[in-house]
C-alpha positions as CSV (number, residue, x, y, z in Angstrom):
1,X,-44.1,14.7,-1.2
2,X,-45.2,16.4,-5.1
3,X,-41.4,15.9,-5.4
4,X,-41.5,12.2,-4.8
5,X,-44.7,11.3,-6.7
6,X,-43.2,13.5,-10.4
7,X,-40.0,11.4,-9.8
8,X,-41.7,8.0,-9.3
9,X,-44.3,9.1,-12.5
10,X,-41.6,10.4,-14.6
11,X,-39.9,7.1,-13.6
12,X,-42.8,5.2,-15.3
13,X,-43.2,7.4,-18.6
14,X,-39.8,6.4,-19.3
15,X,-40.2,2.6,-18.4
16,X,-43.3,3.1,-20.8
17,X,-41.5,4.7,-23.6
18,X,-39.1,2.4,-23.3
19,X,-40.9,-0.9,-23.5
20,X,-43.1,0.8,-26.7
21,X,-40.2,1.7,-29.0
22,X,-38.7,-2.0,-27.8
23,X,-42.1,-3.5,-28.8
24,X,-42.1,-1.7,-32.3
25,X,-39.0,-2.6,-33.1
26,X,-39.5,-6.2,-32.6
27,X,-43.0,-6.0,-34.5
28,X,-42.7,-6.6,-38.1
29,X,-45.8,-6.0,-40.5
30,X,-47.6,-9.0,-41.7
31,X,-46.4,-10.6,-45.1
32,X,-47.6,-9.7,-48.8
33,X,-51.1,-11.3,-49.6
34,X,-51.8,-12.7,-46.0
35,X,-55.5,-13.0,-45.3
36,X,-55.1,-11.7,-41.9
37,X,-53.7,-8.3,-43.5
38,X,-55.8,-5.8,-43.3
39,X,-53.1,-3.6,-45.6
40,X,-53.6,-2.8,-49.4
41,X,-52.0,-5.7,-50.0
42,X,-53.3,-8.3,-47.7
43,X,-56.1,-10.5,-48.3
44,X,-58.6,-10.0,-45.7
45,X,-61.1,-8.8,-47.2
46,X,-61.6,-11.6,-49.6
47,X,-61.2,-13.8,-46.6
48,X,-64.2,-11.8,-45.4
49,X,-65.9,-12.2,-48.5
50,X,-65.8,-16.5,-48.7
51,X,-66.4,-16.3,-44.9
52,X,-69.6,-14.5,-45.2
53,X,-70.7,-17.3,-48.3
54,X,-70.2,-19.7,-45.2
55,X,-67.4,-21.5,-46.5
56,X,-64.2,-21.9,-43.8
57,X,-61.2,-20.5,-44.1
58,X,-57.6,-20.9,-42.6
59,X,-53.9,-19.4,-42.5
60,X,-51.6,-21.7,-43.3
61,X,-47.5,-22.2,-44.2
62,X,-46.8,-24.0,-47.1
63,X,-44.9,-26.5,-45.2
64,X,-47.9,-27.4,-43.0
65,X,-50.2,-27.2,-46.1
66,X,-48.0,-29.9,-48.0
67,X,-48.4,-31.9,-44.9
68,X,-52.4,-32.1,-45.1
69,X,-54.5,-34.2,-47.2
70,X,-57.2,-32.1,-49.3
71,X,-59.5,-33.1,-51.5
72,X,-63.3,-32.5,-53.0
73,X,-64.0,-29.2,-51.3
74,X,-61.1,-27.8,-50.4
75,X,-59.5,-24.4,-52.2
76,X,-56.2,-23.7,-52.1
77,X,-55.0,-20.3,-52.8
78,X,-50.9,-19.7,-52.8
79,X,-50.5,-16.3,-53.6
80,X,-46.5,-16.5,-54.4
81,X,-45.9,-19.9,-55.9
82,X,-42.2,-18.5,-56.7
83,X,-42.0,-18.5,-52.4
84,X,-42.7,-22.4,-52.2
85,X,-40.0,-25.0,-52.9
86,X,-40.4,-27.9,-55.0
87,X,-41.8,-30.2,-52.7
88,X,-44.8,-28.2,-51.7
89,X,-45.6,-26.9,-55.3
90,X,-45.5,-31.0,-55.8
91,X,-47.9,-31.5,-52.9
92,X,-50.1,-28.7,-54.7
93,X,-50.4,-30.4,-57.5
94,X,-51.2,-33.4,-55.9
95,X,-54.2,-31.8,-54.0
96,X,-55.7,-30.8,-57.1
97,X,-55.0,-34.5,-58.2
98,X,-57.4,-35.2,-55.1
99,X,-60.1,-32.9,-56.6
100,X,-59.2,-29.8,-54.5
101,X,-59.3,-26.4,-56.4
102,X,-55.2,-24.8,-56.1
103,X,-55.1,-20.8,-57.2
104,X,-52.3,-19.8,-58.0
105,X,-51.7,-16.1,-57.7
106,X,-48.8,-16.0,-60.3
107,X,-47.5,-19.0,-63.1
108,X,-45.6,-21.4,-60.6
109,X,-41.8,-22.1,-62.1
110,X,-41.3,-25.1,-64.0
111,X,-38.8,-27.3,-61.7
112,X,-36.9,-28.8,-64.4
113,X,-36.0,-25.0,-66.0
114,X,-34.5,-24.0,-62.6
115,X,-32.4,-26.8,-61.4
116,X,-31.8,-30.6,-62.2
117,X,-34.7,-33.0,-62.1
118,X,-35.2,-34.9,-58.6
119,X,-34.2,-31.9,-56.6
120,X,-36.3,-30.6,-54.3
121,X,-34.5,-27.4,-52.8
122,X,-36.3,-24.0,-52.5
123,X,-36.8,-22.1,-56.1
124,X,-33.9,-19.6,-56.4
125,X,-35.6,-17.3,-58.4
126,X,-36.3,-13.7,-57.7
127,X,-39.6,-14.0,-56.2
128,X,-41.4,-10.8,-54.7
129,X,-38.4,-10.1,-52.5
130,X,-40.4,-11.0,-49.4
131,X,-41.8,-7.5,-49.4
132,X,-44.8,-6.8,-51.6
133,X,-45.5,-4.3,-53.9
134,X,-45.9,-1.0,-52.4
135,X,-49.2,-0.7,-50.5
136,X,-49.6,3.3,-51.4
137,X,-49.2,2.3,-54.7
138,X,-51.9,-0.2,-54.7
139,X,-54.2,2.1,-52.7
140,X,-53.9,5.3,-54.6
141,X,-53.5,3.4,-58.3
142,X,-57.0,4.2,-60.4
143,X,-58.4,1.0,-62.1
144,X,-58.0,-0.4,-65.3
145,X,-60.4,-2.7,-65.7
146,X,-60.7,-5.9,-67.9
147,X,-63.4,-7.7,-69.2
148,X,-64.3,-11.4,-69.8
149,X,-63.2,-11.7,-73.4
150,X,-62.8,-15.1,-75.1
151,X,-63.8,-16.6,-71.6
152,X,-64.6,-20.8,-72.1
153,X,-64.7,-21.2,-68.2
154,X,-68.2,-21.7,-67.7
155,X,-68.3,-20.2,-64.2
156,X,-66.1,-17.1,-64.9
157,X,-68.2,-16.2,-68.2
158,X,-71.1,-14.5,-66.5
159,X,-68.8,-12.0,-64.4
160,X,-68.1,-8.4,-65.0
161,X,-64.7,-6.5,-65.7
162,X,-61.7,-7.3,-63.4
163,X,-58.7,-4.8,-62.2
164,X,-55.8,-5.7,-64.3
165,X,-53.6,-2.6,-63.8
166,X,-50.7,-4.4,-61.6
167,X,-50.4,-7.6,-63.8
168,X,-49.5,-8.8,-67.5
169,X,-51.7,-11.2,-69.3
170,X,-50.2,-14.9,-69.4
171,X,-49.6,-17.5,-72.5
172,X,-52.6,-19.5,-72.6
173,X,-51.1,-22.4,-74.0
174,X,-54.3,-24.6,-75.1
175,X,-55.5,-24.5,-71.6
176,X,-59.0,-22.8,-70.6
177,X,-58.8,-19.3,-69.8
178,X,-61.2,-15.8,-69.0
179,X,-60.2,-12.2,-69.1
180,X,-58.1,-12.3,-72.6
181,X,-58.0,-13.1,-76.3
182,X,-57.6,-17.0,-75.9
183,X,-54.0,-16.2,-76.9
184,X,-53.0,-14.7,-73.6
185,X,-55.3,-13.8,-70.6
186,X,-55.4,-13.1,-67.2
187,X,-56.7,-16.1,-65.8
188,X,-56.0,-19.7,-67.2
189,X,-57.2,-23.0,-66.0
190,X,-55.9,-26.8,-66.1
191,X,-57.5,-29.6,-65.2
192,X,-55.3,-32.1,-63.2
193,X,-57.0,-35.1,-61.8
194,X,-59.8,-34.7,-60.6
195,X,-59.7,-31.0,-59.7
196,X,-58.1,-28.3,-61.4
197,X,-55.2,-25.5,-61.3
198,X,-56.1,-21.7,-61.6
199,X,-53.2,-19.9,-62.4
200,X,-53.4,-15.8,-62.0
201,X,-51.5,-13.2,-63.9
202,X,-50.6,-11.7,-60.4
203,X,-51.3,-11.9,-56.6
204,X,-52.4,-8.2,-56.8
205,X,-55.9,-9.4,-58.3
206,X,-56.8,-10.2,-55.5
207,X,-55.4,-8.0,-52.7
208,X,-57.9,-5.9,-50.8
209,X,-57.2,-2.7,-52.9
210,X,-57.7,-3.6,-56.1
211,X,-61.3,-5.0,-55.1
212,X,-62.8,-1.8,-55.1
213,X,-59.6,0.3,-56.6
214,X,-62.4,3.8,-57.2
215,X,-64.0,3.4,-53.9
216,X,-63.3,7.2,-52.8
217,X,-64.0,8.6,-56.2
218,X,-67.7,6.9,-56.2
219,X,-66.8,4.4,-58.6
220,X,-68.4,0.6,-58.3
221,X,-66.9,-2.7,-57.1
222,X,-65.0,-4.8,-59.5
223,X,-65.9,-8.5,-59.4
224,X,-62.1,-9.6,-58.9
225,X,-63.3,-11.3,-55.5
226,X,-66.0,-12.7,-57.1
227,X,-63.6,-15.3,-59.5
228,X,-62.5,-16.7,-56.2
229,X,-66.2,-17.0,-55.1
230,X,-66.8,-18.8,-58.4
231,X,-64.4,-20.9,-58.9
232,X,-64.5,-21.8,-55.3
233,X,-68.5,-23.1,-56.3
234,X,-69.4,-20.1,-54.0
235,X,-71.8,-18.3,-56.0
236,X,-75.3,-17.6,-55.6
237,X,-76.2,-20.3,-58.2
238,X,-74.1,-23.3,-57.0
239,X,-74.7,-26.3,-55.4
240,X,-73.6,-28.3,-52.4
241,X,-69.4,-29.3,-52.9
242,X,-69.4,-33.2,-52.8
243,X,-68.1,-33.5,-49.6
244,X,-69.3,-31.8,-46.4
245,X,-69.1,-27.3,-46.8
246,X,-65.9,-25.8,-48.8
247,X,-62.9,-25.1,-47.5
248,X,-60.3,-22.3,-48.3
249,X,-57.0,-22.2,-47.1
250,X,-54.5,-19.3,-47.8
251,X,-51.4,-19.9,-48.1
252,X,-49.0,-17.4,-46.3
253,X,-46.1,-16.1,-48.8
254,X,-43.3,-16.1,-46.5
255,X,-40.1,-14.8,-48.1
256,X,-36.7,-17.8,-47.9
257,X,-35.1,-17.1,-44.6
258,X,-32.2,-15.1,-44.7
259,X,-28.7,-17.3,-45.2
260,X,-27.2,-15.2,-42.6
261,X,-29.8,-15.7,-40.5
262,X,-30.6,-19.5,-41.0
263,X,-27.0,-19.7,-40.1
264,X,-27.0,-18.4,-37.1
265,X,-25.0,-15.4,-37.8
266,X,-26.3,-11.8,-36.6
267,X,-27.9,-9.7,-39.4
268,X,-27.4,-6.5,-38.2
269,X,-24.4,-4.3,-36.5
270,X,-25.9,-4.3,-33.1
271,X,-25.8,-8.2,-33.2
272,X,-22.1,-8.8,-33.7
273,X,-21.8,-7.3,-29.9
274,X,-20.7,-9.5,-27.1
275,X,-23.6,-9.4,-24.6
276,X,-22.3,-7.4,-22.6
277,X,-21.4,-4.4,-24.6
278,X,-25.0,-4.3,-25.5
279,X,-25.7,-4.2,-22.1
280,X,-23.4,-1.7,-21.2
281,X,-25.3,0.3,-24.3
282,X,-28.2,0.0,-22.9
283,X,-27.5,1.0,-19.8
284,X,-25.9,3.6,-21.0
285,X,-28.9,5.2,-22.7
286,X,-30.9,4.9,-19.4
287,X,-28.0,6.5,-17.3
288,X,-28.4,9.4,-19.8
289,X,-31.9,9.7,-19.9
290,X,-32.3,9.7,-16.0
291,X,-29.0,12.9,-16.2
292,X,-31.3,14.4,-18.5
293,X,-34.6,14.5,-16.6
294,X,-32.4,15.5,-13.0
295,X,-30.9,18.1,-14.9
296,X,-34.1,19.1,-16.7
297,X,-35.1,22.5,-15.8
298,X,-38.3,22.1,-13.5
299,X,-40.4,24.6,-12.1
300,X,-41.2,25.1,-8.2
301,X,-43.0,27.7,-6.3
302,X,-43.5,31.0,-7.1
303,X,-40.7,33.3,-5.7
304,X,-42.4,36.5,-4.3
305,X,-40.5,39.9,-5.4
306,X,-40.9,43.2,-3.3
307,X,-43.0,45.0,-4.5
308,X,-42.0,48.4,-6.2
309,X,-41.7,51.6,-3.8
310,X,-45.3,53.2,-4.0
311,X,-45.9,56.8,-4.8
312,X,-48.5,59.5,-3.4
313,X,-51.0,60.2,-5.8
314,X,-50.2,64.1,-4.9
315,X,-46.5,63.3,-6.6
316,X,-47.9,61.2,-9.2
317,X,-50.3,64.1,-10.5
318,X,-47.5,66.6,-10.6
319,X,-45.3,63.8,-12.5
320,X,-48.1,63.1,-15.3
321,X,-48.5,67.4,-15.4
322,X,-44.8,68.1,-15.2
323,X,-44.4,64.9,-18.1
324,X,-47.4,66.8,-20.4
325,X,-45.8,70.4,-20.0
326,X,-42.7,69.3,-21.1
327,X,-43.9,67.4,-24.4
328,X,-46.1,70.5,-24.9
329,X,-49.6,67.9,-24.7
330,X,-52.0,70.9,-24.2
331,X,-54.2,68.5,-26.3
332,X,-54.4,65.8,-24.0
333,X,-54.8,68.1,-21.2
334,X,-57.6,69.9,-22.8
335,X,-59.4,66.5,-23.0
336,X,-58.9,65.4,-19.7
337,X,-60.1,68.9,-18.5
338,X,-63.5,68.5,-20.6
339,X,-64.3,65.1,-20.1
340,X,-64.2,66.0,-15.8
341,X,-66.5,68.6,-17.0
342,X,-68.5,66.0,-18.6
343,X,-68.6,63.8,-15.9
344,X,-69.7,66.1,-13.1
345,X,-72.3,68.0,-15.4
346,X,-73.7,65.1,-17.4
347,X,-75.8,63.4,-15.0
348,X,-77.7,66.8,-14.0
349,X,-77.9,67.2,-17.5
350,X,-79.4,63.5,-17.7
351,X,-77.0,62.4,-20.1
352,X,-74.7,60.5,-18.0
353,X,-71.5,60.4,-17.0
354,X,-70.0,60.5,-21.0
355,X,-72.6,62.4,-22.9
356,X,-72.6,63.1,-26.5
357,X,-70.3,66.2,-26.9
358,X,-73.2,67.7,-29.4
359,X,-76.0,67.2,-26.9
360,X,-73.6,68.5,-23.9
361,X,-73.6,71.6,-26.3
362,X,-77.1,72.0,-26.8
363,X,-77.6,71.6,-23.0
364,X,-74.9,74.0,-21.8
365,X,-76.2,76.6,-24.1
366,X,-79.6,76.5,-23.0
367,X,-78.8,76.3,-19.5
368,X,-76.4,79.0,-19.2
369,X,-77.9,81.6,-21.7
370,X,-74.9,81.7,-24.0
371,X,-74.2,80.9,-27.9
372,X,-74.0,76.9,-29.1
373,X,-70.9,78.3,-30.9
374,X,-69.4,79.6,-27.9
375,X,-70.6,76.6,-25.6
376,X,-68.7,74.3,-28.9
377,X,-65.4,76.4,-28.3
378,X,-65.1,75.4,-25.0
379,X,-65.9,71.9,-24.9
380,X,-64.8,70.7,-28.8
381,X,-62.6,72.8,-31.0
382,X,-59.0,72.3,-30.3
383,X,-57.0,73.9,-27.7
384,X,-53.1,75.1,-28.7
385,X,-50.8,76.6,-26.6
386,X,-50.5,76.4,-22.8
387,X,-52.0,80.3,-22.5
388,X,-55.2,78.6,-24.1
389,X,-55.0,75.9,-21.7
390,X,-55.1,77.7,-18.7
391,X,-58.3,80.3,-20.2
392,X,-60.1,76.7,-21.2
393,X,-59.6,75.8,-17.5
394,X,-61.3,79.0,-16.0
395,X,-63.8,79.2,-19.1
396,X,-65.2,75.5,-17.7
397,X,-65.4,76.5,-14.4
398,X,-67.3,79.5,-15.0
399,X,-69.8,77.6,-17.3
400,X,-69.9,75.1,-14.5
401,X,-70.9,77.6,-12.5
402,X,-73.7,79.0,-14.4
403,X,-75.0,75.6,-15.2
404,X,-75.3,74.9,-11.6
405,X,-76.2,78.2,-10.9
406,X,-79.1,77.9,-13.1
407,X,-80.2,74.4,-11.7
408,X,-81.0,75.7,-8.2
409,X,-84.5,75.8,-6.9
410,X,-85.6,79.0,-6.6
């Protein structure tokens, strides 16, 4: 029965193992600059942050954004412009037309410098690769921070330094701008309609760890979230948006499909398998793990030995002496030989079973009449030789004697 239930739980830990490392294989890690992304690079906390000054906020694709209508209210923020195609950077633009707010976390490409007016394909530039910079990076990178300069956005003016240490300052251009010279800065702004286009030196201003890049070390917030808070007409100061309570969408950067991939072709070795080789791998693996685990070395019950032939204690004794005469130990025998002295003659003495040698002296002497000096010979100084072994043997039992002697009522 303990045999059936480790198969049938050892059965399960694999199952388990096997369905986790399936799982983690097939989980990929959220994208760059998402606001669900709790990573160094995610945006979660500024989500957080514009959640908490009661405006809503929402996840979206640009494909779905450029399908909805926004307007008075509404905040756009597309991390990786260069990750959009021409149509949706088109449909940005034409938000902000509407009166909607569009951030842009890095300058968006001009269409005609890329490819030929009129078409709309996705940019084929070399945007962030899909990937991100590297969060450890981000985390572990001490600030640099930048202050307001020649700021001539109204909103942005009152703010404090911003972490600039991932990003390069942009052309200005004659637009507004904050966080510069008023040649080049950080943060530029364009009116287009009736809202306006922000456009960000980088999408690492606002990533969770640049908010608050000296946290460990002590060091205070930057106000990098609070630009978004401003210009979103979040701040402590502002007034009701024009129409009904603001709302933020993020833009998810999602990296062009893969050509292979949108093609239908396998991306990695494994896929150009038939079915059922991979199969036959697979079961493979399991038939091996399940050879491995009966083959396993297991332990069962404990196998009882005989035990070892037993010897008198007579034999034993005569062993031990014959052992000690041979290695010449008249040392050790000498110590044995006082400390059964000690034992039988300490607790009359009323110093227990292992007295003090120099109070076993002082007793002795008094008690049997003779010198300390001579009492000390006996039970102390060293014995050498196996003649003085044997006249240290009768010299106890005489002074045993006359101890005991001594100790009788009279």
């Amino acid at each position: 029965m303990r045999s059936g239930r480790g198969s049938v739980l050892t059965l399960v830990v694999v199952v388990l193992a096997v369905v986790v490392v399936v799982v983690s294989l097939g989980t990929t890690p959220p994208p760059p600059f998402d606001a669900t992304s709790t990573a160094p690079s995610g945006y979660a906390a500024l989500a957080r942050i514009v959640a908490d000054r009661g405006a809503d906020w929402e996840s979206r694709t640009a494909t779905s954004v450029a399908q909805q209508g926004y307007g008075p209210g509404d905040v756009l923020v597309v991390p990786a412009p260069d990750l959009a195609s021409f149509e949706e950077l088109g449909a940005f633009r034409e938000a902000a037309e509407a009166g909607a707010v569009v951030v842009f976390g890095s300058p968006p490409p001009d269409p005609d410098a890329l490819l030929g007016e009129g078409d709309l394909g996705p940019l084929a530039g070399d945007p962030i690769a899909g990937t991100g910079p590297d969060d450890d990076l981000l985390a572990r990178q001490p600030a640099s921070p930048t202050d307001p300069g020649v700021c001539d956005v109204a909103e942005l003016a009152a703010l404090g330094p911003i972490d600039t240490w991932f990003t390069a300052p942009i052309p200005v251009e004659g637009r507004s701008s904050c966080f510069g010279d008023g040649t080049d800065a950080y943060l530029v702004v364009e009116p287009v309609g009736a809202g306006r286009v922000v456009t960000l030196s980088g999408p690492e201003l606002l990533a969770n760890a640049r908010l608050w890049p000296d946290k460990e070390g002590g060091g205070r917030p930057l106000d990098n979230a609070a630009v978004l808070v401003e210009l979103a007409g979040l701040g402590a100061g502002a007034g009701p948006p024009e129409a009904g309570g603001r709302r933020i969408t993020f833009v998810r950067a999602e990296p062009s499909p893969d050509p292979a991939a949108a093609a239908g072709q396998p991306t990695n070795p494994i896929g150009f398998l038939p079915d059922g080789v991979r199969v036959a791998l697979v079961a493979g693996v399991v038939a091996f793990c399940c050879y491995a685990w009966f083959r396993a070395r297991r332990l069962g019950r404990v196998v009882r030995e005989p035990a070892p032939v037993r010897i008198a204690g007579s034999e034993l004794v005569v062993a031990v002496g014959e052992l000690g005469r041979r290695r010449g130990a008249t040392g050790r025998a000498a110590a044995v030989l006082r400390a059964e002295f000690a034992r039988r003659v300490g607790p009359a003495a009323g110093l227990g079973p292992a007295p003090d040698p120099g109070r076993l002296v002082d007793w002795c002497a008094r008690q049997s009449g003779r010198s300390a000096d001579e009492v000390a010979t006996l039970l102390i100084r060293e014995v050498t030789g196996p003649e003085a072994l044997v006249r240290l043997a009768g010299a106890l039992d005489a002074l045993e004697e006359e101890v005991s002697r001594v100790r009788q009522p009279r």
